[in-house]
SEGU-609313 format. One record per residue (C-alpha): residue in three letters; x, z, y. Coordinates in pm, whole numbers, plus 50000, padded with zeros to 5 digits. Layout:
<pts>
ALAXZY/...
</pts>
This chain:
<pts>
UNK488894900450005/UNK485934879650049/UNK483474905749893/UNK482704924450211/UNK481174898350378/UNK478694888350093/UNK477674923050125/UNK477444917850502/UNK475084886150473/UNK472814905650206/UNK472304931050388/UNK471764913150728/UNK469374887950497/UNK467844921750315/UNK467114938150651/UNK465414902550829/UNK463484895650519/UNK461824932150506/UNK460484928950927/UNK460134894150834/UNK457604903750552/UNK455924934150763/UNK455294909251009/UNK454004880950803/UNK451514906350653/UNK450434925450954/UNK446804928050855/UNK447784942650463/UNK451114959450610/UNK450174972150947/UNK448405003151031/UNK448515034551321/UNK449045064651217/UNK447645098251376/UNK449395119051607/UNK449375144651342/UNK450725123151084/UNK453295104951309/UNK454685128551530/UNK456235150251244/UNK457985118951122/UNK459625111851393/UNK460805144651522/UNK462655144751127/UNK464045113551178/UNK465555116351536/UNK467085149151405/UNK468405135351169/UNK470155109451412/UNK470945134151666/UNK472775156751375/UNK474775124551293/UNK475825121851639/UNK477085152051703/UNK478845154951335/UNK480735124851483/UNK481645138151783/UNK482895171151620/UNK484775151251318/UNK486935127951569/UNK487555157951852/UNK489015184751576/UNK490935149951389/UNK492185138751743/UNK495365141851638/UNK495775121551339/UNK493485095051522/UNK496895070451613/UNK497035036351676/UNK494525010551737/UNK492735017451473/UNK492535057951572/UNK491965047751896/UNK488375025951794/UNK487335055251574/UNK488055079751861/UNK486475060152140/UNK483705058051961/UNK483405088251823/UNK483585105252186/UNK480345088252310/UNK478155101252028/UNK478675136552223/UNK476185117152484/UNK474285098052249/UNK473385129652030/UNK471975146452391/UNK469845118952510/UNK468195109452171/UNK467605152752152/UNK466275144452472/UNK464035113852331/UNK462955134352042/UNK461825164052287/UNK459785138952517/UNK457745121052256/UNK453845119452337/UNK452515147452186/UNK455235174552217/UNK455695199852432/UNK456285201552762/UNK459955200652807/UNK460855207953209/UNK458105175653237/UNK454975170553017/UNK455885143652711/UNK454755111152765/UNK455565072852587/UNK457125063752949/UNK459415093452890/UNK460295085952560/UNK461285048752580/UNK463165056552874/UNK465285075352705/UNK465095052052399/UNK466475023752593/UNK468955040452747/UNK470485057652440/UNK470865027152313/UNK472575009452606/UNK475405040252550/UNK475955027452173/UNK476004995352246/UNK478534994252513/UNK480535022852318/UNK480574999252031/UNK482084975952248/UNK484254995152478/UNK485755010952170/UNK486624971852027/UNK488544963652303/UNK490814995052233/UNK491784971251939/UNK493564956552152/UNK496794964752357/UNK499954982152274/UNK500035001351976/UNK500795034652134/UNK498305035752422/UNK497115067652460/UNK493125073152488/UNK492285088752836/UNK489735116452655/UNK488615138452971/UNK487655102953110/UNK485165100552795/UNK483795132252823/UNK483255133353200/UNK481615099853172/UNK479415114352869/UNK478175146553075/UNK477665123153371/UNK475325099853159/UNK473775131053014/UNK472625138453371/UNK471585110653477/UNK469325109453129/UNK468085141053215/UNK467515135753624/UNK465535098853523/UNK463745116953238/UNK461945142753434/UNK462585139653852/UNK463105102253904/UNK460935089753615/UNK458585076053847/UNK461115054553952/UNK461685038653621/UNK459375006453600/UNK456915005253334/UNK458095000752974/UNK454945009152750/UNK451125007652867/UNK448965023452649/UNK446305004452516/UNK448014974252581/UNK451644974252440/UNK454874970152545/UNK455834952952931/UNK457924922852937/UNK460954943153098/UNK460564966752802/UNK460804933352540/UNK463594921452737/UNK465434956952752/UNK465394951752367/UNK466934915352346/UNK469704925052592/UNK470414955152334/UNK470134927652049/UNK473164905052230/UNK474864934252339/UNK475034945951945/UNK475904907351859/UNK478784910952077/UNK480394941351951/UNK479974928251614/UNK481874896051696/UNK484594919451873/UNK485534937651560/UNK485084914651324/UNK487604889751537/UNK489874921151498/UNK488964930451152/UNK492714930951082/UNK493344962051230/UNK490684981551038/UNK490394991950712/UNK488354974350528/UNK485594998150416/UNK485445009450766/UNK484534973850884/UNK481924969950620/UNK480245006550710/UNK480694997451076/UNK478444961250987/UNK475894975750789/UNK475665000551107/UNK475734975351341/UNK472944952151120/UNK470454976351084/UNK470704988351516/UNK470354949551563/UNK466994948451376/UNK465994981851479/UNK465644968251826/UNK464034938651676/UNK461224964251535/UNK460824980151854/UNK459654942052013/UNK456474941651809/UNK455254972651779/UNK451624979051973/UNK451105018751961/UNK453775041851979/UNK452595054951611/UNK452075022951466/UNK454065009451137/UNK457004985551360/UNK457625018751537/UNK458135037451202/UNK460275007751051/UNK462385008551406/UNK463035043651368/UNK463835040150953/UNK466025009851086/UNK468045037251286/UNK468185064651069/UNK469755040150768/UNK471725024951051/UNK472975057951155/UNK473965066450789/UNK476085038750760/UNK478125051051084/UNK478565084450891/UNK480305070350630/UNK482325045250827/UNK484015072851035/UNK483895099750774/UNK484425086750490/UNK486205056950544/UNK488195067750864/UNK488475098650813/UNK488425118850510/UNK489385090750268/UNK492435086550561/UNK493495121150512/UNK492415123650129/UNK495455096250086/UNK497995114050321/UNK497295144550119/UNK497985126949783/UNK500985108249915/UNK502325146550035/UNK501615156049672/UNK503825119949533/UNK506685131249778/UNK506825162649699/UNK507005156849290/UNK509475127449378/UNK512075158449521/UNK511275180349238/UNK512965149248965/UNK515875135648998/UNK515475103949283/UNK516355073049026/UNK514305040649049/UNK512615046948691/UNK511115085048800/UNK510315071449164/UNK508325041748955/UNK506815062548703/UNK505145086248999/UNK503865062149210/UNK501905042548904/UNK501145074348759/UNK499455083649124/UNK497855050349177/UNK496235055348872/UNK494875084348991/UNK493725069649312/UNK492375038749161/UNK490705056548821/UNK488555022348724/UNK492285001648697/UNK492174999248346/UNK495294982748347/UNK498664991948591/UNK501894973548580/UNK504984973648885/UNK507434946248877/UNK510444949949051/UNK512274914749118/UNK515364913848856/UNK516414874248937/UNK515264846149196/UNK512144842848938/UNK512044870748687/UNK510504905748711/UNK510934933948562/UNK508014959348444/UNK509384992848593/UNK505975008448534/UNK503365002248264/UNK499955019648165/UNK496915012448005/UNK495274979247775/UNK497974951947646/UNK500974976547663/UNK502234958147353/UNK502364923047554/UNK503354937047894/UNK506074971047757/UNK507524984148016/UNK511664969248075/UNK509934940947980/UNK511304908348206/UNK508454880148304/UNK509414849348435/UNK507154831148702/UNK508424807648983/UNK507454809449308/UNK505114836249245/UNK505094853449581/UNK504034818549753/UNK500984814449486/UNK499854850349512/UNK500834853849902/UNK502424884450065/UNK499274904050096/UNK496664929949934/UNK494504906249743/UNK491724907349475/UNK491314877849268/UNK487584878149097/UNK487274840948977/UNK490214839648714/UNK489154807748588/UNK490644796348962/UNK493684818348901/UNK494304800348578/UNK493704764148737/UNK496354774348981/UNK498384785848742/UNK498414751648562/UNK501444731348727/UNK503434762948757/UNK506624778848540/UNK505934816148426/UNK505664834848109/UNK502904820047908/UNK501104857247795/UNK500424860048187/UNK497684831748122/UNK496654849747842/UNK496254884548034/UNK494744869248315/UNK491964855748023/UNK490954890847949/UNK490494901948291/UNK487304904548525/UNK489454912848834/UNK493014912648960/UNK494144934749214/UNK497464925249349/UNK499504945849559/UNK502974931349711/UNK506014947249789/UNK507414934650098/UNK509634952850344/UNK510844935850663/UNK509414905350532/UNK511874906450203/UNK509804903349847/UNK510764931949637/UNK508204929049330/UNK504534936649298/UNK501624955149100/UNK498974944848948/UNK495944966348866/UNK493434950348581/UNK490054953048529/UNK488384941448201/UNK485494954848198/UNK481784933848297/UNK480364944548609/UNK482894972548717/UNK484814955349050/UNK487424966749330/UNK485534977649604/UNK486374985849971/UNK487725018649930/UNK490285009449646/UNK491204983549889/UNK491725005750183/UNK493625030449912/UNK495815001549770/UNK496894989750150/UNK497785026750241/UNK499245030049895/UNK501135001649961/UNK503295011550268/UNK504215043750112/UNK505045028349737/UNK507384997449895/UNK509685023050118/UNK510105045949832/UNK510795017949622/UNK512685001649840/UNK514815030849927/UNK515665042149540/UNK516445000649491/UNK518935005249739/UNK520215036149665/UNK520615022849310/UNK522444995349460/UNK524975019649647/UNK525285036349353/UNK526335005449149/UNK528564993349402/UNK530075030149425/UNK531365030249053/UNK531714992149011/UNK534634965649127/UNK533314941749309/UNK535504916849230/UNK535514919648868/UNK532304933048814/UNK534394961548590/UNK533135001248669/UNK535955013548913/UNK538235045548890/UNK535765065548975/UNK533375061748700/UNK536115056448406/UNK537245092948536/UNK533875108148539/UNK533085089648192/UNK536475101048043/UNK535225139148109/UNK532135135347957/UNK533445117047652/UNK536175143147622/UNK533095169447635/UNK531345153647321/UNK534295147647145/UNK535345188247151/UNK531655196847115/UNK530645173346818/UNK534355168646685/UNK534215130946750/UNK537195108546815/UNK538115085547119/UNK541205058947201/UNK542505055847589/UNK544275020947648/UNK545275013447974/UNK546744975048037/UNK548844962548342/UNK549114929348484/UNK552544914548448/UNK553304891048740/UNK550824894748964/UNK552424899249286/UNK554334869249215/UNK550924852149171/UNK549734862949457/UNK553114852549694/UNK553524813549532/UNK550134806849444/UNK548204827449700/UNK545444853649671/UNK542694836049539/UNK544984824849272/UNK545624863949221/UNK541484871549266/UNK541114843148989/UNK543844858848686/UNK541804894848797/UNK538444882848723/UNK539554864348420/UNK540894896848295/UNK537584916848416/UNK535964884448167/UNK538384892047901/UNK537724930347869/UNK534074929147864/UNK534974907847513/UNK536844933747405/UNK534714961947416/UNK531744972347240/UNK528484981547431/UNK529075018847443/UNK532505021247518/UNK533935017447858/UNK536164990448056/UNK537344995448393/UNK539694979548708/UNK541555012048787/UNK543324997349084/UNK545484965649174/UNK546364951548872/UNK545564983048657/UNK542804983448352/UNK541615007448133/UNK539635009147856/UNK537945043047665/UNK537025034347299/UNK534455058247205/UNK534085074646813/UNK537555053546735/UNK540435071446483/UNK544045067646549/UNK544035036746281/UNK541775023446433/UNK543015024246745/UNK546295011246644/UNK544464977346527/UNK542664976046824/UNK545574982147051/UNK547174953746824/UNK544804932746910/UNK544494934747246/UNK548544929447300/UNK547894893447109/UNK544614890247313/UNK546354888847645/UNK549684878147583/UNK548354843947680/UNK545734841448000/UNK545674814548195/UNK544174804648502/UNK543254773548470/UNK542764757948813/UNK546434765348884/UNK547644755748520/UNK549654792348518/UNK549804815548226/UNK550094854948277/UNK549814883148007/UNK548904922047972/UNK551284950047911/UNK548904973347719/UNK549215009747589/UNK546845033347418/UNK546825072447227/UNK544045086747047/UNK542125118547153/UNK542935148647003/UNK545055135446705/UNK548025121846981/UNK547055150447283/UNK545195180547294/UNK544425177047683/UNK543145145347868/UNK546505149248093/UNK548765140447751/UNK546165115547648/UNK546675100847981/UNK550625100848010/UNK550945090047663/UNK549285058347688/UNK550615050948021/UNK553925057147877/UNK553545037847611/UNK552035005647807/UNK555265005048029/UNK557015003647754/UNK555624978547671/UNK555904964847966/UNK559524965847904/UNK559474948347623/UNK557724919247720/UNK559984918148049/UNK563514916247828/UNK561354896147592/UNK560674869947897/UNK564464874648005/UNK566114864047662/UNK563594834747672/UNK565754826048031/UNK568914827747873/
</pts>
């Protein structure tokens, strides 16, 4: 998502153009302020800072648990330094000319002492914490090290603030401005903030996305703070104030990075995907419920997705729409199939927002899919497309609309549809494969027919209407005549062939609702639902003329069916009759059509 860092460059251009301007127009712009005026000002505004801090501090000590891998690691290094950055700019704030004595009388030495070197701490904390974006993902953060080094450069603030200050060479003369080491201080700070922004934004990968936007507007506005703090001529002067504004807005943004966007909106999610587990074990765990829950909660997450759909991939280019809310429901129903080749290579394998759909439709030129997608895609401002890949296998996708003008995706619907995303693919995922196991549990693999299993189950349940609602049903079962001998001249795969054929042949035979199955070896059966004992006579009928005849045609040998049926209650009260019945009466059958064959011999 290339959004961010437009925001990024406005913001760094916003920031330059405002000191830019206050510089240009000194003499309009630039004025000194009494101590009156000033100093109340900036005692608000370092508090403000120095609350900040220690909020941090708190938020990622009490969260230290959930703060895990690389990415819990940055937030918590950081995090832990802002315990000594809150005490030294207190510290600052307390030694300003024109407070009170604190253990030493106040003075602008004092103060920009402690300035500077409150700002060294964030600047190499912003850095030390990048580098924890790198390494293994389960290194664990050495915390007492963090604090002792924090109450150890809280002393040494304190000791150079009031003792050994007159060791500290001199940073601001009144009357004439700041020293060259002082200017200097300030341009190492600069580079130093450079440098941690370069370090996470070469690992931007590993953060969310919102977080590295906060974390640059932070990191922006601290870069031209110090900038301010180069110019300015009298410690109450207007490039002081805009230094100190720099910081405060600067300090903001840091807020929201680590509590909003690392934090809270971390934990926010968790919470809601608790809440989407725990409804998906109050249903029943099928595919369709599992789908229905997760768009149902994504639409929650993401409220301004005027439009959700999931596909789920039915064929090596189809999909089909498990899930389906909002605008063009009529185009897009849900069990609707879409065709589109190659789709995961033109859309990729990752979380991406497509804004410029007139692009997304000249891509879409030279490529096969279902031409209402093009028409869809028309309509829409903004595409956010979410993959479903597990162990680098493409399961399907969802796509979240926006028509509306000048309503967009931002960071945080970003951040929610990559965390969404891990959780959505391994439920899906799982309830694919369970429905997978399922199938393979009640079906014949070789024929493709439901197995003895499911024609048993089925039979009870059709027995269950029929005594409920009065209904009818017809039993048939068929046996292969031959089979065996198939299987010893012509081989197995000969024998694999005449079963499949018959698994073909069956599936003619039946209507949608009733139900054909391989019971075993070379055993079928067949349940005719709502079908009389006339009926069932014809149909039996049939089928004995229907297979009397197969033939396998790469071997050029003919088999047939012995087949048998009874109708349910007429013929049986109980399903055990129904059953011997039938089977009676297709070996008999299967007598027949044995003495039938042997007079043919003689």
């Amino acid at each position: 998502m290339e959004g961010y860092k437009r925001k990024l460059l406005l913001v760094f251009v916003g920031a330059f153009l405002f000191l830019a301007f206050a510089r240009y127009y000194t003499p309009i712009m630039y004025r000194i302020y009494t101590h009156e005026q000033y100093l109340g000002i900036h005692t608000f505004l370092e508090l403000i800072t120095v609350f900040v801090s220690f909020s941090i501090f708190s938020m990622v000590w009490l969260m230290r648990e959930g703060l895990t891998g690389r990415s819990g690691r940055f937030l918590y290094v950081l995090g832990l330094f802002f315990f000594a950055v809150g005490w030294v700019d207190l510290l600052h704030a307390l030694s300003y000319k024109g407070m009170p004595a604190f253990i030493t009388e106040s003075s602008h030495q004092k103060a920009t002492f402690l300035w500077l070197y409150g700002r060294f701490i964030v600047a190499f904390a912003v850095i030390i914490a990048s580098l924890h974006l790198w390494g293994a993902e389960r290194i664990k953060v050495r915390s007492w090290l963090i604090v002792f080094t924090d109450i150890v450069l809280i002393a040494i603030a304190f000791l150079f603030s009031t003792v050994y200050l007159k060791y500290i060479p001199p940073l601001f003369i009144e009357g004439q401005g700041l020293t060259s080491l002082k200017v200097s201080l300030e341009h190492l700070l600069m580079v130093l903030y450079g440098l941690g922004f370069f370090l996470i934004f070469w690992r931007r990968q590993e953060l969310k996305l919102s977080l590295i936007t906060n974390l640059g507007y932070f990191l922006i506005f601290t870069f031209f703070s110090e900038a301010a703090f180069t110019f300015y001529k009298s410690v109450y002067d207007t490039y002081n104030l805009i230094g100190h504004l720099y910081k405060v807005l600067a300090y903001i943004f840091l807020f929201r990075a680590i509590y909003l966007s690392g934090i809270i909106t971390y934990f926010y999610n968790l919470s809601e995907m608790g809440k989407m587990s725990e409804e998906l074990l109050k249903h029943q765990i099928d595919l369709e419920a599992i789908l229905r829950i997760h768009g149902d909660k994504l639409q929650q997450l993401i409220p301004k997705a005027e439009r959700i759909a999931i596909y789920l991939k039915e064929g090596e280019h189809t999909y089909r729409a498990g899930y389906s809310s909002g605008k063009f429901q009529e185009m897009f129903p849900e069990r609707g199939i879409v065709y589109f080749k190659d789709l995961e290579k033109v859309f990729g394998l990752s979380i991406e927002t497509f804004e410029n759909l007139n692009e997304v439709l000249e891509m879409l030129q030279h490529k096969e899919y279902t031409p209402l997608i093009k028409e869809i895609f028309a309509h829409s401002k903004q595409v956010l497309y979410i993959p479903l890949v597990a162990e680098g296998e493409f399961f399907g996708f969802i796509l979240a609309y926006i028509f509306r003008p000048f309503v967009k995706f931002d960071e945080d619907d970003f951040d929610t549809a990559h965390f969404f995303q891990k959780f959505a693919t391994l439920a899906i995922v799982q309830a694919k494969r369970q429905e997978i196991m399922e199938k393979l549990s009640y079906e014949d693999s070789l024929t493709g027919l439901p197995n003895r299993r499911y024609f048993f189950e089925e039979l009870n349940k059709i027995k269950y209407d029929a005594d409920r609602y009065g209904e009818l049903f017809t039993v048939v079962f068929l046996d292969m005549n031959g089979l065996k001998e198939i299987n010893d001249n012509l081989g197995h795969q000969a024998g694999d062939l005449a079963l499949k054929l018959i698994g073909q042949k069956i599936r003619e035979n039946i209507r949608q609702s009733d139900v054909g199955a391989r019971l075993g070896g070379d055993e079928f059966g067949i349940i005719y639902r709502k079908m009389g004992l006339e009926e069932g006579k014809k149909k039996i009928a049939e089928l004995k003329t229907n297979f009397s005849a197969l033939k396998i045609e790469k071997y050029q040998r003919e088999f047939s069916l012995a087949v048998g049926g009874a109708t349910y209650p007429v013929e049986a009260g109980s399903v055990e009759i129904l059953l011997k019945l039938a089977d009676d009466r297709m070996y008999e059958d299967k007598r027949k059509i044995k003495e039938a064959r042997k007079l043919i011999k003689e």
